[in-house]
N, C-alpha and C positions, 0 to 999 in steps of 0.2 A: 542454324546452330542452336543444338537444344543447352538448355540452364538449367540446372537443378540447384535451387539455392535453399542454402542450409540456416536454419537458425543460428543467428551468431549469437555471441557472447553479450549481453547486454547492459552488463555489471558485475566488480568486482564480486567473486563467488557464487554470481548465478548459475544453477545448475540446469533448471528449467523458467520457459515462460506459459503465462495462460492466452489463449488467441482470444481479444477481446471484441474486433472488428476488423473487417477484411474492408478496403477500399476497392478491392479491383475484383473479376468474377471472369471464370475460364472468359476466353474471347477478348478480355479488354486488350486494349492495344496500349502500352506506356510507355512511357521515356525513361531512362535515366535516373535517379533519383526521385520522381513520382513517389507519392506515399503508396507503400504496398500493405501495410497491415499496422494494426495497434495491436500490442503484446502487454501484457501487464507480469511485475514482477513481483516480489514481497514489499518494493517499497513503491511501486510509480507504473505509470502506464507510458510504454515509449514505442514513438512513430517508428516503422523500421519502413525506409527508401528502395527502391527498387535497384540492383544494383546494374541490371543493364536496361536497354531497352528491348522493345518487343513485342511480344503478343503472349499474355499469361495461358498456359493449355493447362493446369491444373492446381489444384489447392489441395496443402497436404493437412490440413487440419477446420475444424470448423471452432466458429467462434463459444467461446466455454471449455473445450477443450487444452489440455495443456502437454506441454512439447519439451524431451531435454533439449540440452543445448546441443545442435548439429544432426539434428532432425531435420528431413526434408517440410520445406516452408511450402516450395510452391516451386512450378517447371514454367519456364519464362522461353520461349523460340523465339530469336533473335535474327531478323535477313541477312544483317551482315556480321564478318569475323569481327570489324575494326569496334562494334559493339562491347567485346568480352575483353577487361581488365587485364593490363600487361601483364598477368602469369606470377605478384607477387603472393609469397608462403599466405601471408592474410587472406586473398581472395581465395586463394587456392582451399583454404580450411570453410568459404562461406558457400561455394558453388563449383557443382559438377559442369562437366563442358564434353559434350559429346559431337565430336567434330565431323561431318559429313568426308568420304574420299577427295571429292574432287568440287570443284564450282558447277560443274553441268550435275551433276549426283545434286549436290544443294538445291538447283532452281528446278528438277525432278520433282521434287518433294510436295504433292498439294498441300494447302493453305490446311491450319489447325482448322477445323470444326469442329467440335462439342456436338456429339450426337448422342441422344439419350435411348439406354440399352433397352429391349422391351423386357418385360416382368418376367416373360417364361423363358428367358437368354438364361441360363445359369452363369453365374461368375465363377463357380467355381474351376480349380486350373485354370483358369487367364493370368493369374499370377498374384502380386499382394493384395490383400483385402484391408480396405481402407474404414475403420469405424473406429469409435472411440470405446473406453473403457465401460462406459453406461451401458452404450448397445451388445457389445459382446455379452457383459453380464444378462441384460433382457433377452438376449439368444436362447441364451446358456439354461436360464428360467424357463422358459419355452420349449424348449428341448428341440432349437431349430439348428441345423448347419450353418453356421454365417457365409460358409464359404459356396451355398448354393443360394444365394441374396443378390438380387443385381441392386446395386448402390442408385438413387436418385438424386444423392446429394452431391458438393460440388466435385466434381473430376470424379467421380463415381464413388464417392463417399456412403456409406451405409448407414442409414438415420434410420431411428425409434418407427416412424412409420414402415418404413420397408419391413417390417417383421411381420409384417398382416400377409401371412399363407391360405389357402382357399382348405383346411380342415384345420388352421391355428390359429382360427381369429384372435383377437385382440379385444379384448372389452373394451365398447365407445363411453367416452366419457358424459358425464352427466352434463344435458343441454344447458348452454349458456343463457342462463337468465339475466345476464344483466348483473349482476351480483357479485359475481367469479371473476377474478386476475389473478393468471397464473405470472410469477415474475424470474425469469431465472436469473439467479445471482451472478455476475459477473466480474472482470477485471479485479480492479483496487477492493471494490466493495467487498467480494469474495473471499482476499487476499487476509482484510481485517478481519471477516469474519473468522478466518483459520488460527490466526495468527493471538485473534482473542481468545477462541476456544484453547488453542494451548496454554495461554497462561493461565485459562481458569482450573485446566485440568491439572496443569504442575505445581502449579503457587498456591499452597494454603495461605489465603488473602485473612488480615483481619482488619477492620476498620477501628479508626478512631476518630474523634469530633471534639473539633473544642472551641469555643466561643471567642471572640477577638475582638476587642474593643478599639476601632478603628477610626473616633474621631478626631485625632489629633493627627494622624499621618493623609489623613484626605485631607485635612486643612493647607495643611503640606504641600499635598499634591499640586492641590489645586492653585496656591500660591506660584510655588514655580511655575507652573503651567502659563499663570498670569505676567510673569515676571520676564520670564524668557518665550515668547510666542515663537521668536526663530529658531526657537529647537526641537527637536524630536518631539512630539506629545506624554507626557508621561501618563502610563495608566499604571493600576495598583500593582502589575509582575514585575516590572524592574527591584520596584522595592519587595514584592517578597523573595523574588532569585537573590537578593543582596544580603537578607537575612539567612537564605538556605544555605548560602555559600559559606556565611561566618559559622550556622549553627554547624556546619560535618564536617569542621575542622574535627570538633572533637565525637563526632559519630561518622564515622567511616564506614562501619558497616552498612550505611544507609546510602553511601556514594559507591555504588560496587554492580556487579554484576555474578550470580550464582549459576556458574555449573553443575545442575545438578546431576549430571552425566558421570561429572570427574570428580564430585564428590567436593570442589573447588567455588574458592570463593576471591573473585578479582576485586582488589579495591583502587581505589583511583584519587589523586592528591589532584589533578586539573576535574574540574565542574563541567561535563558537558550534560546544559540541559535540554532534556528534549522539549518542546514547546506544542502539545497536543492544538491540532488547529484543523476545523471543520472547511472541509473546500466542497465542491461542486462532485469531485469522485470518491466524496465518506472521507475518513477522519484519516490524516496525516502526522507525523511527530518530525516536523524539521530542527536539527538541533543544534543549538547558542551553544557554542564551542567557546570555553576558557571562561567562562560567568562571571568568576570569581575577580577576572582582572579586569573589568567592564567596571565605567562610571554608570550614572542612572540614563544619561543619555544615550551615552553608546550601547547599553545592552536595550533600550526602546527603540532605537535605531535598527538593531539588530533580531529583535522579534519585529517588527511590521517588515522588515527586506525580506525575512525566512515565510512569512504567512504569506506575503503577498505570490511572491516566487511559488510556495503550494498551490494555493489558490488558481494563480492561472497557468499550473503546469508544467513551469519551468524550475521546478525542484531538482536537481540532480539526485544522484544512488549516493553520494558523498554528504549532501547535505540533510538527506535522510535517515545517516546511520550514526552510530555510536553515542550514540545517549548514554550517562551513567545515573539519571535519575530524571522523573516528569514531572512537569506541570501542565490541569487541565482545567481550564475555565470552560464556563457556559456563560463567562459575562452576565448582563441584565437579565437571564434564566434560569440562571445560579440554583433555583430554588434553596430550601433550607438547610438540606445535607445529600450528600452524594456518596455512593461507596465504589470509586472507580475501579477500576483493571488493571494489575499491574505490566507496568508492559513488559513484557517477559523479554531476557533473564533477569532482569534489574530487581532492586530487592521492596525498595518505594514509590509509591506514586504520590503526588499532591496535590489536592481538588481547591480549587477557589469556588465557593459560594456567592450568594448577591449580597451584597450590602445593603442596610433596609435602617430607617430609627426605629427603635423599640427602645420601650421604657424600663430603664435598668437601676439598679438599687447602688448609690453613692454615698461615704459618711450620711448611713442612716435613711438619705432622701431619695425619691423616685425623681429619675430625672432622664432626659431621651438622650441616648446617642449613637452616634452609627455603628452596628454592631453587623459582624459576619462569622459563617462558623465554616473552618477550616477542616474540609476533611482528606485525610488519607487514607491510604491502605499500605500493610507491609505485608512483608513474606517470614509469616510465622519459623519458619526453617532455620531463619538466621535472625530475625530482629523479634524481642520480647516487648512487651507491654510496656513495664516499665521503661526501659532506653528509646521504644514509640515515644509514651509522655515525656521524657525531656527533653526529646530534641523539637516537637511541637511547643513546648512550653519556650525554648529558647527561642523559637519564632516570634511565637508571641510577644515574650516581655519586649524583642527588637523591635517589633512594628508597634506595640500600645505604645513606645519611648522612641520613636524614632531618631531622637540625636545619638543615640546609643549606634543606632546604623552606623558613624560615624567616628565610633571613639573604640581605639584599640585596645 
């Protein structure tokens, strides 16, 4: 019994994924739920299971490449019927099922082999021609047929190299000295890189920077920290999500998300912050949902479950999405000023720097204290300069006066 299994749905309003790693290769033999592929989406990379068992005879995509939703994944032959999922509408939308006549018809059937076609075989009329979007284009440049190309990639897939014709060569590239890595971008990393480029291209970003005189709230810190050892570890975000939260009661436009499609600008009375956090597959935003109604505990609590959960993978599509505004540290690499990216549609982002002594001027005197400078970026479109300085300004005087955090 042949399979044709379809790319499913892998999160709410995914339309497409990108093929970031295949586990299995024409031939493997697999069970059941085996890992069949890593798919990456705008927010995560997720394992997708084999859904029957069997023997894979083809792969409908190569890694880098990307697939709508219910695109052929891969054709799996199965020995037996009891294999193929009781016939519910869900399977039915994830894999084709092409069922032999009879039982003697079935055990007719020799075993898959993967035999690779020879160069001068045309592919052409055998039927679909399997390449991605790159190679068609490099055909197309070329001014070759694709459909006279026999595929060497996997299940007969048509790769960059197969365009080398005996009057179309291909120019070799310059000898590897030692020197050269080529890296192709893939999965997550890819995803950000898209995902960045749009907001750079939508969002007229402008920065602002302001200095924050931070040693009375580290004193703070570090007291509780002292005080209460069996709780959460407080680092400097809880307190500044505490100030962001009190400061857009009265700047809304800064807790929002713009359409700029619809010409629409959504505002939002619940704080969900996204929490920019660097993992092993590039940079993530898992986001602290309801900020506002978090003690200092529970929202430190709440950023190390969301960082760690990125980190090693187990981030779901839910706790990925709906941010109404960011926060992004580089921690102890803070360096001096940053001008982040806003993460598109959202209208603000807000950078933490490192905290450092520097010698600063008091009634008159030179004197050291922990100083950090706070940077943003807003989306010129809908937030002006001035409404930027006050609502950092209101950050500020909460964190220099930190009981102020505290009084309605």
């Amino acid at each position: 019994m042949r399979h044709v299994f379809r790319l499913p749905d892998v999160g709410e309003g995914t339309t497409e994924a990108e093929i970031v790693k295949w586990h299995v290769a024409p031939g493997t033999v697999v069970r059941e739920d085996d890992p069949l592929v890593d798919v990456a989406t705008d927010k995560a990379v997720v394992e997708i299971p084999s859904p029957v068992s069997g023997t894979v005879v083809t792969l409908g995509a190569a890694p880098g490449d990307s697939l709508p939703v219910g695109a052929e994944l891969a054709v799996i032959e199965s020995g037996v019927a009891a294999d193929a999922p009781a016939g519910s509408s869900d399977s039915a939308a994830l894999f084709d099922v092409a069922q032999p006549a009879s039982t003697q018809a079935l055990q007719s059937v020799p075993p898959v082999v993967a035999v690779p076609v020879a160069a001068t075989e045309p592919a052409h009329g055998a039927g679909r021609v399997f390449a991605s979007p790159s190679v068609r284009r490099h055909a197309r440049e070329l001014g070759i047929d694709i459909g006279t190309i026999a595929g060497s990639g996997p299940g007969g897939r048509i790769v960059h190299a197969d365009l080398t014709t005996p009057g179309k060569a291909i120019a070799a590239p310059a000898a590897d000295t030692g020197e050269i890595e080529t890296v192709r971008i893939l999965g997550v990393r890819r995803k950000i890189a898209q995902h960045l480029e749009e907001s750079a291209r939508r969002i007229p970003h402008f920065a602002y920077v302001e200095e924050i005189d931070m040693t009375e709230l580290e004193s703070l810190r570090r007291h509780l920290n002292e005080r209460h050892p069996d709780r959460p570890r407080l680092t400097l975000l809880p307190f500044l999500i505490r100030a962001m939260t009190r400061a857009l009661v009265s700047h809304r436009d800064l807790n929002a998300r713009f359409d700029d499609e619809a010409g629409t600008l959504v505002r939002y009375r619940a704080v969900h912050v996204g929490i920019a956090t660097q993992t092993p597959n590039g940079l993530m935003v898992p986001v602290l949902r309801d900020a506002g109604q978090l003690d200092l505990w529970a929202c430190a609590a709440g950023i190390a479950s969301l960082a760690a959960a990125a980190r090693e993978g187990r981030a779901t599509r839910d706790m990925l999405s709906g941010s109404t505004i960011t926060v992004t540290s580089l921690g102890a690499l803070g360096g001096i000023a940053t001008t982040p990216l806003i993460n598109h549609p959202e209208t603000a982002i807000i950078g933490v720097n490192r905290l450092e002594p520097r010698p600063v001027v008091r009634d008159g005197a030179i004197v050291v204290r922990t100083m950090m400078n706070l940077s943003s970026s807003f989306d010129h479109r809908i937030v002006d300069g001035w409404h930027a300085a006050e609502f950092i300004g209101a950050i500020r005087s909460q964190l220099e006066h930190p009981a102020t955090l505290y009084i309605d």
